[in-house]
C-alpha beads as a LAMMPS data file, in Angstrom:
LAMMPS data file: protein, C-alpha beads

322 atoms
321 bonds

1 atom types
1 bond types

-500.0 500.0 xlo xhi
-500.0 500.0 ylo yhi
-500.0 500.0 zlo zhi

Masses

1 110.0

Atoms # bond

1 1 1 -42.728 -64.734 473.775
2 1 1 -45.764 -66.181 474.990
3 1 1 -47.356 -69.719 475.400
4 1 1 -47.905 -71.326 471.852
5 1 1 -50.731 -74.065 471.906
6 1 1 -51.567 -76.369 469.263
7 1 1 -54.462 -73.918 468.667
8 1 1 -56.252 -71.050 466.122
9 1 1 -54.055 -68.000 466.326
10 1 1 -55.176 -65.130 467.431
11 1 1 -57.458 -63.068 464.502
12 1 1 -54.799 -60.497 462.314
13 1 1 -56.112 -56.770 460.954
14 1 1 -58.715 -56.964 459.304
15 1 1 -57.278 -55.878 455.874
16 1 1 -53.853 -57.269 453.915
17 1 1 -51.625 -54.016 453.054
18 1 1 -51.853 -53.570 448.944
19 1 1 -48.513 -54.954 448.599
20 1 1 -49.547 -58.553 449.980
21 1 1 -50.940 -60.129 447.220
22 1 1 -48.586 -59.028 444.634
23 1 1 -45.485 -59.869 447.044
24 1 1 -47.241 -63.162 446.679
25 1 1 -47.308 -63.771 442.702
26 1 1 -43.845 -62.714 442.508
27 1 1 -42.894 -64.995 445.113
28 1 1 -44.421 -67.609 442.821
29 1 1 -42.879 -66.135 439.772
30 1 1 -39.557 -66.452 441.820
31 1 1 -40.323 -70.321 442.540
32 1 1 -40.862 -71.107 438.981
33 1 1 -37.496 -70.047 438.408
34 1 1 -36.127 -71.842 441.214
35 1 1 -37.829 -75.182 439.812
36 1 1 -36.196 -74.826 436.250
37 1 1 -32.661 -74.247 438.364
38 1 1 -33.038 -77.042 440.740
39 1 1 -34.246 -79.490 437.719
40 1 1 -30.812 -78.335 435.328
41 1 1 -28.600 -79.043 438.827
42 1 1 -30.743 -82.309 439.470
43 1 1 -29.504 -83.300 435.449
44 1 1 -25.964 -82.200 436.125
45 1 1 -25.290 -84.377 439.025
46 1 1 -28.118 -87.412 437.984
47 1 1 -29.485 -87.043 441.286
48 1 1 -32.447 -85.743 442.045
49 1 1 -32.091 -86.227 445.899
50 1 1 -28.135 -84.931 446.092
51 1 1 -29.850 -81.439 444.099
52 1 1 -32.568 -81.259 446.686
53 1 1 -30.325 -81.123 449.580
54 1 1 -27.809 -78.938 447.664
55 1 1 -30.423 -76.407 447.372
56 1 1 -31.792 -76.516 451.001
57 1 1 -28.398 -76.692 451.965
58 1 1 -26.785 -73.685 450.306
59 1 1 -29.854 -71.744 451.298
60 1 1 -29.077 -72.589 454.815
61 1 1 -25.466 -71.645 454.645
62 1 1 -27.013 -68.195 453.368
63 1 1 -29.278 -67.997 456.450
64 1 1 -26.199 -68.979 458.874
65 1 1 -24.196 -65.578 457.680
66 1 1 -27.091 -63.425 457.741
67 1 1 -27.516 -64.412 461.645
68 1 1 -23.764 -64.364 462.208
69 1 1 -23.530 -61.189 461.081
70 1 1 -27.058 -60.005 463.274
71 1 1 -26.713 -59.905 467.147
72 1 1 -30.405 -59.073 467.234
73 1 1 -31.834 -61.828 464.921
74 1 1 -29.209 -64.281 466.533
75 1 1 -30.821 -63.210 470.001
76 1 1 -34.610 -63.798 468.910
77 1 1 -33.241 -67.490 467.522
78 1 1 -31.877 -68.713 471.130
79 1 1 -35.125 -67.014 472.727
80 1 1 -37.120 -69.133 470.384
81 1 1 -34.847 -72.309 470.663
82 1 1 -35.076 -72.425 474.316
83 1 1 -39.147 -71.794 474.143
84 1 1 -39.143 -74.883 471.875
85 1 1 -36.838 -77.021 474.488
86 1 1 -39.193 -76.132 477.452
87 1 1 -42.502 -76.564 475.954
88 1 1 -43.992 -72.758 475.388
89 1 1 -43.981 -73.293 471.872
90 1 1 -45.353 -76.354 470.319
91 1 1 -42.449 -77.916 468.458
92 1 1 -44.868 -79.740 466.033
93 1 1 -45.809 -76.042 464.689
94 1 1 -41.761 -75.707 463.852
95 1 1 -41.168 -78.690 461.375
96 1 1 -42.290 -77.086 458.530
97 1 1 -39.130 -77.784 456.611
98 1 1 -40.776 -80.926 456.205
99 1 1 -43.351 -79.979 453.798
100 1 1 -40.433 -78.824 451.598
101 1 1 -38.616 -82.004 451.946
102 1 1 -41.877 -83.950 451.068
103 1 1 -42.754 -82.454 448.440
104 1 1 -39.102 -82.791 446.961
105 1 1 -39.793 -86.376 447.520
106 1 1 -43.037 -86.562 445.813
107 1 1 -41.486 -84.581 442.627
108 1 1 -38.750 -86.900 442.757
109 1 1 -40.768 -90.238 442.872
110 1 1 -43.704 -89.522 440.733
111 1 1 -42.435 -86.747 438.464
112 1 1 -41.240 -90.030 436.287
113 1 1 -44.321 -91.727 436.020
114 1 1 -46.931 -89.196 435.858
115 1 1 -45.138 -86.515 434.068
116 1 1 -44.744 -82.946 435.115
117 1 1 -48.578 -81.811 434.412
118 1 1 -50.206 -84.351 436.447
119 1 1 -48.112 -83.900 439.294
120 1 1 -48.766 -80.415 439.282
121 1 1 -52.525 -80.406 439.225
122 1 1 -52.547 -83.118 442.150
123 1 1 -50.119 -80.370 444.299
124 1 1 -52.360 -77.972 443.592
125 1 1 -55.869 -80.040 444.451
126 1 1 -53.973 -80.693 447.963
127 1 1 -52.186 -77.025 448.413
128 1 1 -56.150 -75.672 447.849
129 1 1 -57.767 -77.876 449.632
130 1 1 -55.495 -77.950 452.617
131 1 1 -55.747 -74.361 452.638
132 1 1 -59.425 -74.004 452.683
133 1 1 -59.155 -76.553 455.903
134 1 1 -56.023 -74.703 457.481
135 1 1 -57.664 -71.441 457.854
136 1 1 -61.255 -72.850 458.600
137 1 1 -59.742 -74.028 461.650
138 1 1 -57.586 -71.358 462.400
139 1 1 -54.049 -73.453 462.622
140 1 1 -52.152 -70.410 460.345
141 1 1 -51.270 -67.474 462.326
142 1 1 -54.704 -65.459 460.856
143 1 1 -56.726 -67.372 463.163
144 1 1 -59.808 -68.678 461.744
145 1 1 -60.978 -67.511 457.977
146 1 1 -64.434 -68.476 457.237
147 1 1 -65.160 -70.680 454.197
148 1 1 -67.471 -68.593 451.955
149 1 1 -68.903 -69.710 448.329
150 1 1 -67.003 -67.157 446.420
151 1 1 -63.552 -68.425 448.288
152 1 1 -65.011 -72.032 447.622
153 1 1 -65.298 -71.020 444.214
154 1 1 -61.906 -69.614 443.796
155 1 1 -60.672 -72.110 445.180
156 1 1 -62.056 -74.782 442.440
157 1 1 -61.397 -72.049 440.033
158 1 1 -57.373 -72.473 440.495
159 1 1 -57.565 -76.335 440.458
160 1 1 -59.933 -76.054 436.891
161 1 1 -57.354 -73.417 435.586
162 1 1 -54.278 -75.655 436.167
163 1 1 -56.023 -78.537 435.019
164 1 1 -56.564 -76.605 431.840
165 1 1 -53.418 -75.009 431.403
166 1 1 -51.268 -78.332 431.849
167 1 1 -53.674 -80.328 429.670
168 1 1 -51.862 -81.204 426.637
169 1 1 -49.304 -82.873 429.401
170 1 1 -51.973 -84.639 431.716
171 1 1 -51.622 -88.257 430.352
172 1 1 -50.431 -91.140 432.210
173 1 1 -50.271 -94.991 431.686
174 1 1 -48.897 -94.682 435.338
175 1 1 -51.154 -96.767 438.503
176 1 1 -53.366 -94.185 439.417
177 1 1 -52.799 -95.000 443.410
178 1 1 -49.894 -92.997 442.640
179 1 1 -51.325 -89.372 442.378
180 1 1 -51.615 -89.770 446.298
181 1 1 -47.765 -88.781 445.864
182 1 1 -47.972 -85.452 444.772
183 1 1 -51.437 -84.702 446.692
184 1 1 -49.503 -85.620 450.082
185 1 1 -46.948 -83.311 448.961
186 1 1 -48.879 -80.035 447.980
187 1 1 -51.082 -81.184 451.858
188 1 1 -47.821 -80.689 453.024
189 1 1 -47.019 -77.329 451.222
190 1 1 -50.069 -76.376 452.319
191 1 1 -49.012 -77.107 456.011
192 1 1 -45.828 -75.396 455.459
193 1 1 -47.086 -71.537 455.435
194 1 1 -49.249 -72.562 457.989
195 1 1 -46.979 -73.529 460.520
196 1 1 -43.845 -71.437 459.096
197 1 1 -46.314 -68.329 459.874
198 1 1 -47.195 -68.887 463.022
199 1 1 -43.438 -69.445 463.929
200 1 1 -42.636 -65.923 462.475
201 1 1 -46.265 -64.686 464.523
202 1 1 -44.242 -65.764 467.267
203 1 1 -40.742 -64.911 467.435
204 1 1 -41.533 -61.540 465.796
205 1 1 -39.270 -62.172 462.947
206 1 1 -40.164 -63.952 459.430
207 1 1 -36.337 -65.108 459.306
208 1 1 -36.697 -67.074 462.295
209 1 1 -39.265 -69.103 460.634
210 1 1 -37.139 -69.541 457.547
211 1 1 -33.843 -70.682 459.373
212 1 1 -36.373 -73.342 461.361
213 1 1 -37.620 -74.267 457.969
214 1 1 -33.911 -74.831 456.075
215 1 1 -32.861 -76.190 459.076
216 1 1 -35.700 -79.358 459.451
217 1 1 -35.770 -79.386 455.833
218 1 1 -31.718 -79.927 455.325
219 1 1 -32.028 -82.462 457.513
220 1 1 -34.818 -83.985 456.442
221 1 1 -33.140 -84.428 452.725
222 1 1 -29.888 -85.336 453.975
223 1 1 -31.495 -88.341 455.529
224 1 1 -33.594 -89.276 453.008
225 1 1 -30.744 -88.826 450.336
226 1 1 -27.975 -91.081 452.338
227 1 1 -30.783 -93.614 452.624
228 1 1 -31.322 -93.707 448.810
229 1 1 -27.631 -93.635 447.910
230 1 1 -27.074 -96.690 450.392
231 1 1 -29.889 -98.526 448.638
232 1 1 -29.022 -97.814 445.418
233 1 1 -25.408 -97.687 445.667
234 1 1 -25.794 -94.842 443.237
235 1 1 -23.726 -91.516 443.773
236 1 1 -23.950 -88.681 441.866
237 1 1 -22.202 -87.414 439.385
238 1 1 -18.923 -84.622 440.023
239 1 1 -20.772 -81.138 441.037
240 1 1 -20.479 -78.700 438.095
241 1 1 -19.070 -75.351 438.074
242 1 1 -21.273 -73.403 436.482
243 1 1 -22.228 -70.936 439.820
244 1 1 -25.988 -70.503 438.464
245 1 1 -26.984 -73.547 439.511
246 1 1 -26.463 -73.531 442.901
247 1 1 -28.632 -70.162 443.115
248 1 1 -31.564 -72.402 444.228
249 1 1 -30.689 -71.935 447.457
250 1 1 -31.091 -68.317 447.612
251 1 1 -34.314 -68.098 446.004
252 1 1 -35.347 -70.582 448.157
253 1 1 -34.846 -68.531 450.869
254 1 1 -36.531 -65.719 449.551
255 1 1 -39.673 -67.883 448.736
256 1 1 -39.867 -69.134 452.173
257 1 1 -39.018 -65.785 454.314
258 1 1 -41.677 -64.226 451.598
259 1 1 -44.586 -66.717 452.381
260 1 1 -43.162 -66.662 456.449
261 1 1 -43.985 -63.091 456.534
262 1 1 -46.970 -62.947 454.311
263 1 1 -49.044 -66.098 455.711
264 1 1 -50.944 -64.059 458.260
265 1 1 -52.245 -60.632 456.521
266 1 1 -53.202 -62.882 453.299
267 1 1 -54.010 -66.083 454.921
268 1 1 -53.134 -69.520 453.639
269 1 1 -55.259 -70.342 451.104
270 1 1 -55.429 -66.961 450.001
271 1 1 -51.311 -67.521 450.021
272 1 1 -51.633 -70.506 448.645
273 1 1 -53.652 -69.012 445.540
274 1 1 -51.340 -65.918 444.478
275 1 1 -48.135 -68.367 444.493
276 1 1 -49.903 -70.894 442.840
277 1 1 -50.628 -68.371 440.078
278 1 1 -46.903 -66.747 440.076
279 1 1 -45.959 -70.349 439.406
280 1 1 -47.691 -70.774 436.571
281 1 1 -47.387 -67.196 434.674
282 1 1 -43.796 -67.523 435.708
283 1 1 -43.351 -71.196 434.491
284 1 1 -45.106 -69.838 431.041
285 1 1 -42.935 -67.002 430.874
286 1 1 -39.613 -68.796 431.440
287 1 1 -41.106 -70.877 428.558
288 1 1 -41.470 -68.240 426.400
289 1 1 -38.514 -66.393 426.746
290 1 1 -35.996 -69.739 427.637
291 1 1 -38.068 -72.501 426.395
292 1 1 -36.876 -76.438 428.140
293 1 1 -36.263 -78.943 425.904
294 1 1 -39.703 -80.185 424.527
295 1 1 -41.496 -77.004 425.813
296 1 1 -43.616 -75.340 423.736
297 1 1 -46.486 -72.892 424.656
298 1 1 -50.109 -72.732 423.545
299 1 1 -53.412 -71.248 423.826
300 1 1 -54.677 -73.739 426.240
301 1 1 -52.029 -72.951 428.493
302 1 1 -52.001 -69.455 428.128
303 1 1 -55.234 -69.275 428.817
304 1 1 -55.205 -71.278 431.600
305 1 1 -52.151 -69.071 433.227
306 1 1 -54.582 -66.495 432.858
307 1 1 -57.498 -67.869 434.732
308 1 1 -55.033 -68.716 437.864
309 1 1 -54.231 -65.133 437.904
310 1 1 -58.263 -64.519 437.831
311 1 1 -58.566 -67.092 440.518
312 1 1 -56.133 -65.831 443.228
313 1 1 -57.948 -61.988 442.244
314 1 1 -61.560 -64.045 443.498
315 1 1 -59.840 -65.712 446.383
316 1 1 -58.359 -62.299 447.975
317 1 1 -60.772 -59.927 447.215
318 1 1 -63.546 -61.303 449.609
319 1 1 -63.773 -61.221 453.273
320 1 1 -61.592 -63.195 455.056
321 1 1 -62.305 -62.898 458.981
322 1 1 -65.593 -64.261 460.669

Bonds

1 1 1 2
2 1 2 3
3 1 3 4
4 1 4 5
5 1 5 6
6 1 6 7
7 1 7 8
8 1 8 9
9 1 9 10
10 1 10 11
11 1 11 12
12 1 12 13
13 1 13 14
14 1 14 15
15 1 15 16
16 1 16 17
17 1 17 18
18 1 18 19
19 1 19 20
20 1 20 21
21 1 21 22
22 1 22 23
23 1 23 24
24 1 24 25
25 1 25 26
26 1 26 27
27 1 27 28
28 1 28 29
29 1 29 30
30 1 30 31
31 1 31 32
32 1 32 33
33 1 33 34
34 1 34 35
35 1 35 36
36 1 36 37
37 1 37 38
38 1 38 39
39 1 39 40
40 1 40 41
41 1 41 42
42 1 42 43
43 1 43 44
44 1 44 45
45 1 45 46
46 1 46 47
47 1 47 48
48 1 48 49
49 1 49 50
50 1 50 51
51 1 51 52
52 1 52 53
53 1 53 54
54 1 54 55
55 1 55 56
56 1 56 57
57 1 57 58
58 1 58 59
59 1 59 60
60 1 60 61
61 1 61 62
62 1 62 63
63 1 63 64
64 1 64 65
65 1 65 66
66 1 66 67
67 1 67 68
68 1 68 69
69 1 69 70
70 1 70 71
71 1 71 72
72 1 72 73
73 1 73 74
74 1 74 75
75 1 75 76
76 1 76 77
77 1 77 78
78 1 78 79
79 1 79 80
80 1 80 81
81 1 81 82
82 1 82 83
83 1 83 84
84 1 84 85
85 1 85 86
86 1 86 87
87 1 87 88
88 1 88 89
89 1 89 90
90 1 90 91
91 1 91 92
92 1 92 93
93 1 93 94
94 1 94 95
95 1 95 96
96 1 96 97
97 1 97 98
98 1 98 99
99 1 99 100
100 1 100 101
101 1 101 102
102 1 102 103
103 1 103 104
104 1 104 105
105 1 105 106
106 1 106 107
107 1 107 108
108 1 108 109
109 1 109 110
110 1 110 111
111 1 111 112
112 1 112 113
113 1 113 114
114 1 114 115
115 1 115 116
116 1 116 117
117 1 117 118
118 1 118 119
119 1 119 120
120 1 120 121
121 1 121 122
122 1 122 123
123 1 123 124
124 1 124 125
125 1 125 126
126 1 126 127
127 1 127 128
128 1 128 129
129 1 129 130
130 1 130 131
131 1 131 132
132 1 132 133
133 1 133 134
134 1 134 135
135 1 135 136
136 1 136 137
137 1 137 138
138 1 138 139
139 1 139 140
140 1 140 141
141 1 141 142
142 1 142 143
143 1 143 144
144 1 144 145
145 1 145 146
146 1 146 147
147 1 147 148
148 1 148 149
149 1 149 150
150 1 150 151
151 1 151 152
152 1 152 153
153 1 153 154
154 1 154 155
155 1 155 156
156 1 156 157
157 1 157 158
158 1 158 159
159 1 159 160
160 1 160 161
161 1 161 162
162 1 162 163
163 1 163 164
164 1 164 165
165 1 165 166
166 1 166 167
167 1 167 168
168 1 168 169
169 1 169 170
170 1 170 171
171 1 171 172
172 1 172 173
173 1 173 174
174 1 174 175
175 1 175 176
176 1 176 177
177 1 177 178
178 1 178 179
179 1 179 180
180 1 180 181
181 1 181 182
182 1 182 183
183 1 183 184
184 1 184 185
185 1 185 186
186 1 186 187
187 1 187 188
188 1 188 189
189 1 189 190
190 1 190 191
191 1 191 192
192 1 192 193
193 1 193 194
194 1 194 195
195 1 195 196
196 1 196 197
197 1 197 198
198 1 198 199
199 1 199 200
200 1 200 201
201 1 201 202
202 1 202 203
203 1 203 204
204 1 204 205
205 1 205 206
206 1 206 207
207 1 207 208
208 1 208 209
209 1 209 210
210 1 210 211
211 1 211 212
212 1 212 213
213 1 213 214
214 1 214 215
215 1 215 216
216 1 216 217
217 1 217 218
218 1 218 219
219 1 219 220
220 1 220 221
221 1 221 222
222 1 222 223
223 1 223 224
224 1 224 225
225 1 225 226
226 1 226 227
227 1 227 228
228 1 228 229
229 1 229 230
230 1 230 231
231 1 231 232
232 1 232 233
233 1 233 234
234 1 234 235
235 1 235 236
236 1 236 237
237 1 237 238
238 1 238 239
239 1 239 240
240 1 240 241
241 1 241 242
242 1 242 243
243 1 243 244
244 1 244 245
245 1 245 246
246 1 246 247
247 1 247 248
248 1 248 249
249 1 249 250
250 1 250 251
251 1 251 252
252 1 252 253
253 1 253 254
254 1 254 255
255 1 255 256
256 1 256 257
257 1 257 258
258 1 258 259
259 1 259 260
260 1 260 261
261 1 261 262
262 1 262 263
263 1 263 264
264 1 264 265
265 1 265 266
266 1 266 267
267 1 267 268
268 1 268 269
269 1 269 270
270 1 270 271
271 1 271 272
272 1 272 273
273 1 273 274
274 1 274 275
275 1 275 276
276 1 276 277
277 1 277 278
278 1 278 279
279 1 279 280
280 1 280 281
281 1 281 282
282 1 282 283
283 1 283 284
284 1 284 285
285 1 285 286
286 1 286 287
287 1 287 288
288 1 288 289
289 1 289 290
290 1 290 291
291 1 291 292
292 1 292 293
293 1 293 294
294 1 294 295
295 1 295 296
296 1 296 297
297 1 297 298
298 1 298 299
299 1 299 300
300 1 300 301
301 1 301 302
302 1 302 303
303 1 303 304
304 1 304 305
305 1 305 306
306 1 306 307
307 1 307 308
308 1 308 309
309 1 309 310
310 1 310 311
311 1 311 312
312 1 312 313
313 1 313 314
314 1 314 315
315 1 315 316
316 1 316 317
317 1 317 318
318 1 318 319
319 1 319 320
320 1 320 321
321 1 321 322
């Protein structure tokens, strides 16, 4: 391992392999299932907090055996941990288990009040814009990714399509000073593959970056969640038994070691784009073939699923390197 700056990485190949970019959407796909998961558990035990650290937790237990049970990965992790403790690699770069834990915090505090559309347009006007600034500056392990007109215009071309697709839901009698909630929390996102893909640049090793991210993220929540319950003096309810809930975790994992490993060939915002758009399709396809309470599906958002998948497809197909 080598020094690790607060600066652009160093530039990748010039092409992503074919896979990238669908890896991406189903990684997306794969979050929108999480979401539905991590919402039921957050219903079965009344706390929204208690689910969120449940999840990162038991996604962390799942990354603790797989090192146990890996002499080399386990080897790369105290390589990397004693790097961080002397300074060669810039610990700032390794907290991005923070953006998860934010934007837990943002769902759980606005969700609420602005209702589930509106919160997800705002994370997506941050995640985009956040990374159209990450790789203009180089801070994700691509280096720097110039800012062209047809990324600009993919870019604005996600936003629109959420916007459109969540429209029958984007209504809110809510204080508008709150969207900064859910904007902070898709910036952080945003900063999230960023830094988790310049940890696995580093290391060599995409799991490395995911164990730092469950780790800072676990204990981010965990804080955050005694500090509500003391406040409140609200517990949660008696943790049920059906086993499906608690496979948040393991997708989580998945999500993360997925975006760890595919953050520098795609870049962030191109990253940023395909999961965005695997959300969606696989929010509207959970909702077609398991449809929440409420849910219904139209054209609008059909349509608008549609045009994110168009979107990412702009995004990744131009040139991404200076």
């Amino acid at each position: 391992m080598t020094d690790e700056p607060l600066s652009p990485a160093a530039p990748p190949t010039p092409h992503a392999p074919a896979w990238a970019l669908p890896a991406a959407l189903l990684g997306g796909m794969m979050g929108a299932v999480q979401s539905r998961i991590n919402a039921r558990l957050a219903a079965e035990v009344n706390d929204g907090f208690t689910a969120a650290t449940i999840s990162f937790g038991t996604g962390l237990l799942i990354l603790l055996v797989v090192f146990a049970l890996s002499a080399p990965l386990r080897a790369r992790a105290a390589a990397f941990g004693r790097d961080l403790r002397s300074g060669a690699f810039a610990w700032p770069l390794a907290l991005g288990g923070l953006g998860g834990a934010t934007f837990v915090l943002g769902q759980t505090l606005s969700v609420g009040l602005l209702g589930v559309a509106l919160f997800i347009v705002c994370v997506v006007a941050g995640q985009t814009v956040t990374g159209l600034v990450v790789d203009r500056i180089g801070l994700g392990p691509g280096g720097v990714r110039t800012l062209t007109l047809p990324r600009a215009a993919g870019a604005a071309l996600m936003v629109a399509a959420v916007a459109f697709a969540m429209s029958g839901g984007v209504t809110t009698d809510a204080p508008w000073p709150l969207l900064a909630l859910p904007i902070i929390a898709g910036i952080a996102m945003g900063l999230q593959q960023a830094v988790n893909g310049r940890v696995s640049q580093y290391s060599g090793h995409f799991l490395i970056a995911t164990l730092a991210n469950f780790v800072v993220g676990t204990i981010g929540l965990g804080i955050i969640t005694l500090i509500h319950a003391l406040a409140t003096g609200d517990g949660p309810r008696a943790l049920p038994t059906n086993p499906v809930l608690y496979l948040g975790g393991a997708i989580g994992v998945a999500f993360i070691a997925m975006a760890a490993h595919l953050a520098q060939p795609l870049g962030v915002l191109v990253l940023a784009m395909a999961t965005i758009a695997g959300q969606i399709i696989g929010s509207v396809t959970l909702d077609a073939l398991a449809p929440a309470a409420g849910a219904h599906l139209s054209t609008t958002t059909l349509l608008g699923a549609a045009l994110t998948l168009v979107a990412a497809v702009v995004t990744a197909g131009v040139p991404r390197r200076r």
